[in-house]
N, CA, C and O atoms as CSV, one atom per row, in Angstrom:
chain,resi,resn,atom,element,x,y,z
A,1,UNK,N,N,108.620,-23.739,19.697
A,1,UNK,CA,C,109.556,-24.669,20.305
A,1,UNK,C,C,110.997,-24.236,20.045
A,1,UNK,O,O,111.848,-24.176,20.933
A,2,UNK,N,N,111.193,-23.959,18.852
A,2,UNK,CA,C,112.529,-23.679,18.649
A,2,UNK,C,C,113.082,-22.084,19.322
A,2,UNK,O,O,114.272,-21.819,19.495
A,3,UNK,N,N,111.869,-21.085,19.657
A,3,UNK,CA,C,112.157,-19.871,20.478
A,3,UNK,C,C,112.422,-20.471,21.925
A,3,UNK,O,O,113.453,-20.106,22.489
A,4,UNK,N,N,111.749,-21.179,22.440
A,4,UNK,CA,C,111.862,-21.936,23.437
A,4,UNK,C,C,113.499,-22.606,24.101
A,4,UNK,O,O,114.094,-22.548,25.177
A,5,UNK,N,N,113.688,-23.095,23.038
A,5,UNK,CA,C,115.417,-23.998,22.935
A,5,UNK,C,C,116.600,-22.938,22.821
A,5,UNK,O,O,117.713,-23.409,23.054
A,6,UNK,N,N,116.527,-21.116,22.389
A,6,UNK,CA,C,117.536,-20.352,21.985
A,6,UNK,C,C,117.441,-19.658,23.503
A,6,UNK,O,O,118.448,-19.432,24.174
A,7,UNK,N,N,116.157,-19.370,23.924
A,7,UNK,CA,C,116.225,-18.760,25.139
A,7,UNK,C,C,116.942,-19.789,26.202
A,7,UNK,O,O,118.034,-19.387,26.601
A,8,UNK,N,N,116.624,-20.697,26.577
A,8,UNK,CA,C,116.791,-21.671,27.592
A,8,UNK,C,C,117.681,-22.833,27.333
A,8,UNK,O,O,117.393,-24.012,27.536
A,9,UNK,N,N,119.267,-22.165,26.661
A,9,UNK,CA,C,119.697,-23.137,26.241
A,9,UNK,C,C,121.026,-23.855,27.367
A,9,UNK,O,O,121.687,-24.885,27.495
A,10,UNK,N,N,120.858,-22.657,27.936
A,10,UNK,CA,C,121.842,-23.716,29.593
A,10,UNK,C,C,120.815,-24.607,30.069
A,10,UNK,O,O,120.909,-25.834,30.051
A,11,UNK,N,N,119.958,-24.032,30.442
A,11,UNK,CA,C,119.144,-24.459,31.633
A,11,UNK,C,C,118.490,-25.918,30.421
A,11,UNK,O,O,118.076,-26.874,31.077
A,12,UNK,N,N,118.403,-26.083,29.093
A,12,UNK,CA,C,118.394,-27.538,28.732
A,12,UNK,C,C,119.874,-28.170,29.112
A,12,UNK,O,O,119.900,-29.282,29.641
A,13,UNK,N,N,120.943,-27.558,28.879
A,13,UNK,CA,C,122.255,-28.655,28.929
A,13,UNK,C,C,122.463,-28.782,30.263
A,13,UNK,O,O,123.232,-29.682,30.600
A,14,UNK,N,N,121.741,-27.790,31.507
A,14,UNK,CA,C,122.118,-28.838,32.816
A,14,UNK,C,C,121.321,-29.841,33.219
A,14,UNK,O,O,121.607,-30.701,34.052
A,15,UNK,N,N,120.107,-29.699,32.493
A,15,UNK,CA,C,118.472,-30.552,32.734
A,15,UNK,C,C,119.422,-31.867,31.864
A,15,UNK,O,O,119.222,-33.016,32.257
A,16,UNK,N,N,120.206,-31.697,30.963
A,16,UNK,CA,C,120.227,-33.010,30.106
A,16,UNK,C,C,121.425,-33.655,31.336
A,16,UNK,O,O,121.183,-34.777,31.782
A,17,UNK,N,N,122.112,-33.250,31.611
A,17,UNK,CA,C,123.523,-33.454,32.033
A,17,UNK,C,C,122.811,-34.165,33.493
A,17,UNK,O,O,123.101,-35.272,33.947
A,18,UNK,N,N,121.923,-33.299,34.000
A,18,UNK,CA,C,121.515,-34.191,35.676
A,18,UNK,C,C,121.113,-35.658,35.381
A,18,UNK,O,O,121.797,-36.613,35.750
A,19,UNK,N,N,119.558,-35.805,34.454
A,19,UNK,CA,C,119.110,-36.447,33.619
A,19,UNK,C,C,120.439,-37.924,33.680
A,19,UNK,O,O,120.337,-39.043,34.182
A,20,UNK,N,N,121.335,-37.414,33.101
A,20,UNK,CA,C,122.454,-38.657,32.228
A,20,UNK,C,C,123.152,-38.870,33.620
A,20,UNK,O,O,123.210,-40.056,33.943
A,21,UNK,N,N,123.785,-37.829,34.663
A,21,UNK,CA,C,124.247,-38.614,35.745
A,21,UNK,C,C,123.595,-39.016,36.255
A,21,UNK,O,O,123.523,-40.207,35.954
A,22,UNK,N,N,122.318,-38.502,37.658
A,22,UNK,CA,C,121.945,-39.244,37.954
A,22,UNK,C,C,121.761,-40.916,38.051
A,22,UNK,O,O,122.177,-41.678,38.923
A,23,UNK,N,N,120.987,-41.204,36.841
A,23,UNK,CA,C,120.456,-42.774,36.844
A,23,UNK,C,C,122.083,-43.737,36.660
A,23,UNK,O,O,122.109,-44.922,36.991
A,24,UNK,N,N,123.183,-43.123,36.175
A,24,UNK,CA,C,124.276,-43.189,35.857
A,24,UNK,C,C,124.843,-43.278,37.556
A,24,UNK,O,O,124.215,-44.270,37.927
A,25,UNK,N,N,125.362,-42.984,38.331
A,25,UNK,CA,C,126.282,-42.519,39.424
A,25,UNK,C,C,125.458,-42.570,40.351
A,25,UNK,O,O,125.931,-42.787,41.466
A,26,UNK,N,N,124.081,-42.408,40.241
A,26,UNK,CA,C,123.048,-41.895,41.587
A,26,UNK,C,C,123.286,-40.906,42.058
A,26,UNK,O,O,124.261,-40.206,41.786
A,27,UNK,N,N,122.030,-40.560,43.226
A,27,UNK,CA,C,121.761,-39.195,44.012
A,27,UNK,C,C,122.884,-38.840,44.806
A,27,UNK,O,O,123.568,-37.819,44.729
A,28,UNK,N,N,122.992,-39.831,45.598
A,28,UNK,CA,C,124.420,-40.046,46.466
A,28,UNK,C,C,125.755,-39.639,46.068
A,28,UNK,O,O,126.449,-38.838,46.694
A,29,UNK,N,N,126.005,-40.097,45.241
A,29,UNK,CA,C,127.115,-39.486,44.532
A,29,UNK,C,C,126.727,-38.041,44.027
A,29,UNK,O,O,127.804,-37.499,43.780
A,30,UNK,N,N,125.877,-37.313,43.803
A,30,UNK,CA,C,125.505,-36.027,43.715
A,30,UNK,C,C,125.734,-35.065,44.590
A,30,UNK,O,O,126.304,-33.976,44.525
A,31,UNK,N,N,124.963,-35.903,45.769
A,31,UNK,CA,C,125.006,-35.092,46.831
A,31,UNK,C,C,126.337,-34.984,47.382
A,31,UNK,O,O,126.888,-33.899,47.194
A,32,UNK,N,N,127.109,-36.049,48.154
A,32,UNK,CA,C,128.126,-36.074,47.658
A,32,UNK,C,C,129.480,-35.170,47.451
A,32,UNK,O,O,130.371,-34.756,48.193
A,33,UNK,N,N,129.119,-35.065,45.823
A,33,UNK,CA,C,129.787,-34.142,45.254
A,33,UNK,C,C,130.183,-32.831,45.310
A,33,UNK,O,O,131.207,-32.167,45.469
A,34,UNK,N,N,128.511,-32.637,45.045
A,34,UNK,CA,C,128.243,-30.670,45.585
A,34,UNK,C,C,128.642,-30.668,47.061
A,34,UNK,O,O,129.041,-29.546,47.374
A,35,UNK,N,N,128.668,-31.405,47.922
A,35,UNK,CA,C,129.276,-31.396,49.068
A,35,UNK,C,C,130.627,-30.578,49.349
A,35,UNK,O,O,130.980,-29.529,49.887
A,36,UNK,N,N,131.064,-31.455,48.805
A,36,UNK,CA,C,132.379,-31.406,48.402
A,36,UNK,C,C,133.309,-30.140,47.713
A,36,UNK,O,O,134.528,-30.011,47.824
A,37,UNK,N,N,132.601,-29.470,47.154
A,37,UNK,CA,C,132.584,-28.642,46.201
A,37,UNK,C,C,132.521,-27.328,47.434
A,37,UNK,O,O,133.452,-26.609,47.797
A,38,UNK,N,N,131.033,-27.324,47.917
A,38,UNK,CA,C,130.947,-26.477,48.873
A,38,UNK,C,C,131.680,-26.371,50.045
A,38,UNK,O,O,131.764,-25.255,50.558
A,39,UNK,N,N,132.362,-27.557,50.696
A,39,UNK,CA,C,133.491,-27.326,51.497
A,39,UNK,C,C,134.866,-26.943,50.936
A,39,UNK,O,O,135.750,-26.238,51.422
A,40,UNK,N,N,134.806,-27.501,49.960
A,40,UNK,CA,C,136.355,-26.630,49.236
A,40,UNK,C,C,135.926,-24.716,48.843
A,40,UNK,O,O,136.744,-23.819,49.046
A,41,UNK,N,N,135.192,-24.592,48.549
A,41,UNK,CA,C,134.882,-23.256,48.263
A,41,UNK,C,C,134.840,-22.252,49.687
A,41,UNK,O,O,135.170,-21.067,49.645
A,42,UNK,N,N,134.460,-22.820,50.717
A,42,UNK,CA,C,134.770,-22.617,52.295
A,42,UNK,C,C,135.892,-22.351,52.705
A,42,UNK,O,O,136.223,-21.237,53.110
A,43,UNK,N,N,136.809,-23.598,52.637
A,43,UNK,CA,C,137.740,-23.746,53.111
A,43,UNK,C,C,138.862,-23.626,52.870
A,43,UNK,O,O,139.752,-23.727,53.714
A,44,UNK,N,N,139.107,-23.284,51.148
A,44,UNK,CA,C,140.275,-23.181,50.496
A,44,UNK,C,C,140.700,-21.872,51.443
A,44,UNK,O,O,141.686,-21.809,52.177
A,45,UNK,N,N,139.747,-20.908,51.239
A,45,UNK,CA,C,139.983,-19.191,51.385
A,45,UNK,C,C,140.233,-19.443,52.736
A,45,UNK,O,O,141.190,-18.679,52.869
A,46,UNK,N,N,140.052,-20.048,54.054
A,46,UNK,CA,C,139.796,-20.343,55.433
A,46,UNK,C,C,141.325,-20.318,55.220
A,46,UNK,O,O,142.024,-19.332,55.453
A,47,UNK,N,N,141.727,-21.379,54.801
A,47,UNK,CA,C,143.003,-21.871,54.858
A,47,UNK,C,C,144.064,-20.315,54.485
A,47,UNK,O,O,144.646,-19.599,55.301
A,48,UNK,N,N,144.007,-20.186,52.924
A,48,UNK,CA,C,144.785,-19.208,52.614
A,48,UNK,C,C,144.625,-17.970,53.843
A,48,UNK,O,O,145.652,-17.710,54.471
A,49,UNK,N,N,143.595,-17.354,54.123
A,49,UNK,CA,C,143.349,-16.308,55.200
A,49,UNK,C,C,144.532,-16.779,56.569
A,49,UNK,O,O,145.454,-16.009,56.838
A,50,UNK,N,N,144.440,-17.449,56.960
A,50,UNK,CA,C,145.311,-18.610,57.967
A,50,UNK,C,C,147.202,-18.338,57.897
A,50,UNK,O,O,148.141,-18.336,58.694
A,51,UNK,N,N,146.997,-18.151,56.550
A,51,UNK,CA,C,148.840,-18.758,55.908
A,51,UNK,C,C,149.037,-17.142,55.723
A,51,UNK,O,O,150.177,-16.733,55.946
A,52,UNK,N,N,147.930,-16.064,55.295
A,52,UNK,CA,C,148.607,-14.869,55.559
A,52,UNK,C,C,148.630,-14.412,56.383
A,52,UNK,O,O,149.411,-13.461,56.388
A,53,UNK,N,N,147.627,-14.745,58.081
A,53,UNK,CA,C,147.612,-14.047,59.066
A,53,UNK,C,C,149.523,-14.985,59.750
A,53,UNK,O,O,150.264,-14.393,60.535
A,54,UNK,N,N,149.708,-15.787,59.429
A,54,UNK,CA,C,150.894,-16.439,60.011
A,54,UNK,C,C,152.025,-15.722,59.429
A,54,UNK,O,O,152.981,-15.321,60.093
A,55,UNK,N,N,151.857,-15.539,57.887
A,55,UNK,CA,C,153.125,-15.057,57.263
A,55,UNK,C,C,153.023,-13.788,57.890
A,55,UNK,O,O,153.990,-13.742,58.651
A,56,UNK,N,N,152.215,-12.468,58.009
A,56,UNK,CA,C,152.223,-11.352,58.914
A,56,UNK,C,C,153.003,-11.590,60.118
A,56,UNK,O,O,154.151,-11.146,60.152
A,57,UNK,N,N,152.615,-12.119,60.938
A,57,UNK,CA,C,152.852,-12.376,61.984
A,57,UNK,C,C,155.071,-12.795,62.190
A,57,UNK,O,O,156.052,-12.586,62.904
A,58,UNK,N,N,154.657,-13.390,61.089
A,58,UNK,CA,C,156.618,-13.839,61.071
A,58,UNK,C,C,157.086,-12.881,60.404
A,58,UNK,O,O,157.852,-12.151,61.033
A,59,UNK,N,N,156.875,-12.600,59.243
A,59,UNK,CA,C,157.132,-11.112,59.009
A,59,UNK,C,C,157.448,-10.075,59.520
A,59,UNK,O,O,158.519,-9.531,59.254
A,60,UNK,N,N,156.197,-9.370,60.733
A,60,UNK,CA,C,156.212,-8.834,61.425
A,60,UNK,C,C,157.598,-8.567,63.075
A,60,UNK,O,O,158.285,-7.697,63.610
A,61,UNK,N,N,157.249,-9.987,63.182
A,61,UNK,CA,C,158.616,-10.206,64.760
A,61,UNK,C,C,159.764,-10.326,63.860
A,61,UNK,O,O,160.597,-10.514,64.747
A,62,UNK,N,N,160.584,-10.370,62.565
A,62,UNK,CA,C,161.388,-10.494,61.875
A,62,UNK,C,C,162.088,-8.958,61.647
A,62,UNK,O,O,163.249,-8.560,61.733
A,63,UNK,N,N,160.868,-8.332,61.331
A,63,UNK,CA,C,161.406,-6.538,60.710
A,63,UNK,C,C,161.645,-5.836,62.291
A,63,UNK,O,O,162.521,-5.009,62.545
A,64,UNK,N,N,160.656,-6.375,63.256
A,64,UNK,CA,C,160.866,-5.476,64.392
A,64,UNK,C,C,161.775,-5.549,65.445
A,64,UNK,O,O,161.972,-4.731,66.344
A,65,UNK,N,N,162.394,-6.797,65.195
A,65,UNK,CA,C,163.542,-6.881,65.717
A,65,UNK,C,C,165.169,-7.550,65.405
A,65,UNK,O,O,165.334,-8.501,64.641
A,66,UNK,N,N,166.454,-6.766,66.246
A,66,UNK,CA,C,167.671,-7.199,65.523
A,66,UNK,C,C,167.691,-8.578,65.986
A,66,UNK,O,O,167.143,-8.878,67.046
A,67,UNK,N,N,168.457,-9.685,65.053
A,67,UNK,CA,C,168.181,-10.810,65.559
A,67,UNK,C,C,169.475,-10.703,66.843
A,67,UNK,O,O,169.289,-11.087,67.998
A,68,UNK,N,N,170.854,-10.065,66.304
A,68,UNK,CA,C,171.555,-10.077,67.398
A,68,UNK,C,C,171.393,-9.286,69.139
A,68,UNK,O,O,171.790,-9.629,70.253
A,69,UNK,N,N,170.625,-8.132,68.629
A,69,UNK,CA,C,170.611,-7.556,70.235
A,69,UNK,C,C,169.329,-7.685,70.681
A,69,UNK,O,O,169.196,-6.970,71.675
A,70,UNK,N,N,168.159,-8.359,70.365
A,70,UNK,CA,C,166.907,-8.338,70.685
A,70,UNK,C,C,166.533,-6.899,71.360
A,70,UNK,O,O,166.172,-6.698,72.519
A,71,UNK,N,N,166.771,-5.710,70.032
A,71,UNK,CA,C,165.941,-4.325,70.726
A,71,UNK,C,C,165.238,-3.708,69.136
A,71,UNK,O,O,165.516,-3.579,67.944
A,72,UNK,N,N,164.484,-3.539,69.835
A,72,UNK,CA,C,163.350,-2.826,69.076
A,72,UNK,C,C,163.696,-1.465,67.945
A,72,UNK,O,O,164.305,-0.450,68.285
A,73,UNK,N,N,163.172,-1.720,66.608
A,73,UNK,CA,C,163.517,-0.566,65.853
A,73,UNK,C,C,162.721,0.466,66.324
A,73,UNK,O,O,163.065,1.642,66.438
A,74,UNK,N,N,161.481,-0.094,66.635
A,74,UNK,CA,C,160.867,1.074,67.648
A,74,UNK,C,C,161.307,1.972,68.538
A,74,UNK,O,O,161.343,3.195,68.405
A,75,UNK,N,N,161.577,1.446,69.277
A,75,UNK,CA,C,162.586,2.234,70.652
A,75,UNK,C,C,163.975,3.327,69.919
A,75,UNK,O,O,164.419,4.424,70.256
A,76,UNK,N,N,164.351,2.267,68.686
A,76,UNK,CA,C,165.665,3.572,68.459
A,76,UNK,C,C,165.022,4.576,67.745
A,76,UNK,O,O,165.107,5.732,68.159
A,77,UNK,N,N,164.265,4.271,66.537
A,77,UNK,CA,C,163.752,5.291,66.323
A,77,UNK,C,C,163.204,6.523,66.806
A,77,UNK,O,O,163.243,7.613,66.236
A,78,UNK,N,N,162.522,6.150,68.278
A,78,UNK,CA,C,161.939,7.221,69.341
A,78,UNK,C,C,162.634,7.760,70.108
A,78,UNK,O,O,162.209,8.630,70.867
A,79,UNK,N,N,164.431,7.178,70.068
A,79,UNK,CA,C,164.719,8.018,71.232
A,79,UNK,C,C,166.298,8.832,70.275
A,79,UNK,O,O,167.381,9.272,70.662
A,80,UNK,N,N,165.440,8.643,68.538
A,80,UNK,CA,C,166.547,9.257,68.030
A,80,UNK,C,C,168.087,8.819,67.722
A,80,UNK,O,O,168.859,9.418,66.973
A,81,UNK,N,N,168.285,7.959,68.266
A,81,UNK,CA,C,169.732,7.085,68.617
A,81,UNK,C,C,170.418,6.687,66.807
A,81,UNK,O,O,171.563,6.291,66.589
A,82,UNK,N,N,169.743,6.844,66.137
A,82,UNK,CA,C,170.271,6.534,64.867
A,82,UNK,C,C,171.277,7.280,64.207
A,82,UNK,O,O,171.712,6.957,63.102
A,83,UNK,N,N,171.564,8.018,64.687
A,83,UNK,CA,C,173.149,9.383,64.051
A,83,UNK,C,C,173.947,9.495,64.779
A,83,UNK,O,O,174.821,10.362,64.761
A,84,UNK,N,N,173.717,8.111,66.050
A,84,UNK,CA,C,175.087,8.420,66.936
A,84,UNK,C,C,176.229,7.331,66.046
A,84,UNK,O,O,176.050,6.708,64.999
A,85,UNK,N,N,177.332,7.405,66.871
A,85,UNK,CA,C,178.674,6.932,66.187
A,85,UNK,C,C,178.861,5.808,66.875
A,85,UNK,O,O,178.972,5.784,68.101
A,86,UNK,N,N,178.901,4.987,66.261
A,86,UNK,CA,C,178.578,3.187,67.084
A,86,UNK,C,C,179.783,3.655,68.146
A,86,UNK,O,O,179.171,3.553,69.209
A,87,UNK,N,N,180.700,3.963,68.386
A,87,UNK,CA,C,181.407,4.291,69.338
A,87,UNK,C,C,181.024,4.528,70.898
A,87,UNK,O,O,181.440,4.013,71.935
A,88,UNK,N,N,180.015,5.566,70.613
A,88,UNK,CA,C,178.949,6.296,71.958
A,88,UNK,C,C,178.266,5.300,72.109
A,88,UNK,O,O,177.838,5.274,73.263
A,89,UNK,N,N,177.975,4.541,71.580
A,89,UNK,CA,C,176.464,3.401,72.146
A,89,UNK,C,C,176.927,1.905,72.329
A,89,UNK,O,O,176.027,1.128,72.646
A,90,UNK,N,N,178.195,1.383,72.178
A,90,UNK,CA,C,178.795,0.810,72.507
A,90,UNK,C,C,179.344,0.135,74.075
A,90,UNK,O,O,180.247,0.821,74.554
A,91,UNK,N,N,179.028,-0.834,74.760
A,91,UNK,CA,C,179.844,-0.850,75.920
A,91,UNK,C,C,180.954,-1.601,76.330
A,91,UNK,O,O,180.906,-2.830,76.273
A,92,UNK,N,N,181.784,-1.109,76.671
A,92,UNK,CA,C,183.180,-1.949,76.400
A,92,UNK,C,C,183.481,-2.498,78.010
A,92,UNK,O,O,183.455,-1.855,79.059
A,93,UNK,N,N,183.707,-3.614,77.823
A,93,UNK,CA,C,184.089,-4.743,79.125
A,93,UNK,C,C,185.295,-5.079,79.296
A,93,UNK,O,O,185.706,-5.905,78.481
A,94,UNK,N,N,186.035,-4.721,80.093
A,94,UNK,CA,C,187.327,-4.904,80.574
A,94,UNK,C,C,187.347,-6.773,80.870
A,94,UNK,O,O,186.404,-7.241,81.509
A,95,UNK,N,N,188.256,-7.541,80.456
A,95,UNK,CA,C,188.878,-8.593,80.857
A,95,UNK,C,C,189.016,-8.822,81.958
A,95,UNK,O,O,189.011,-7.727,82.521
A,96,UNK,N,N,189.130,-9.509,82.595
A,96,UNK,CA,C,190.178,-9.656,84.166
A,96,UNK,C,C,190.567,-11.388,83.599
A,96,UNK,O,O,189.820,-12.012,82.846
A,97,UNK,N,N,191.859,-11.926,84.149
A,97,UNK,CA,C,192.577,-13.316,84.284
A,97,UNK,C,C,191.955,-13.342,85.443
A,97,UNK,O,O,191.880,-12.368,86.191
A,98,UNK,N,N,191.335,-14.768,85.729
A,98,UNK,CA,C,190.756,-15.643,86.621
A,98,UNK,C,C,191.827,-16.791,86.916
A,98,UNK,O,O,192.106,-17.700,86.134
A,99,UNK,N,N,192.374,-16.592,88.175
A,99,UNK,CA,C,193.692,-17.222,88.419
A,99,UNK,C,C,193.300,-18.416,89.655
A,99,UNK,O,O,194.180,-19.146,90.110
């Protein structure tokens, strides 16, 4: 008996522990519970997966574009444009008085 109790000594403290809730709280409240348990274990990660595909996503339209000229770091990068002299890439608009 006592080899019995060293081997199997969880599997007595959850046998005692069901045992004491049960008749205590009932099945219902068991079931319930583990319910509960198993949708949070679901859904926590559902959620977090969710909040990083969003943060990517804002992240993403944030780095790839200037907020002032809406053009692509893509595009300058490919057409090389990065060693010109803001001067050359510049376009300058003449005034006119509207009389």
């Amino acid at each position: 008996m006592n080899y019995f109790l060293k081997v199997n000594k969880t599997l007595l403290t959850y046998s005692l522990i069901i045992l004491i809730v049960i008749p205590i709280f009932g099945i219902n409240f068991l079931i319930s519970f583990l319910g509960n348990i198993l949708l949070l274990l679901f859904l926590i990660p559902l959620l977090l997966l969710i909040l990083v595909f969003i943060g990517f996503n804002f992240y993403n339209s944030k780095i790839n574009t200037f907020s002032n000229f809406d053009s692509d770091l893509k595009d300058i990068s490919n057409r090389n444009e990065l060693d010109k002299k803001p001067s050359e890439s510049t376009i300058e608009v003449k005034a006119e008085e509207i009389k």
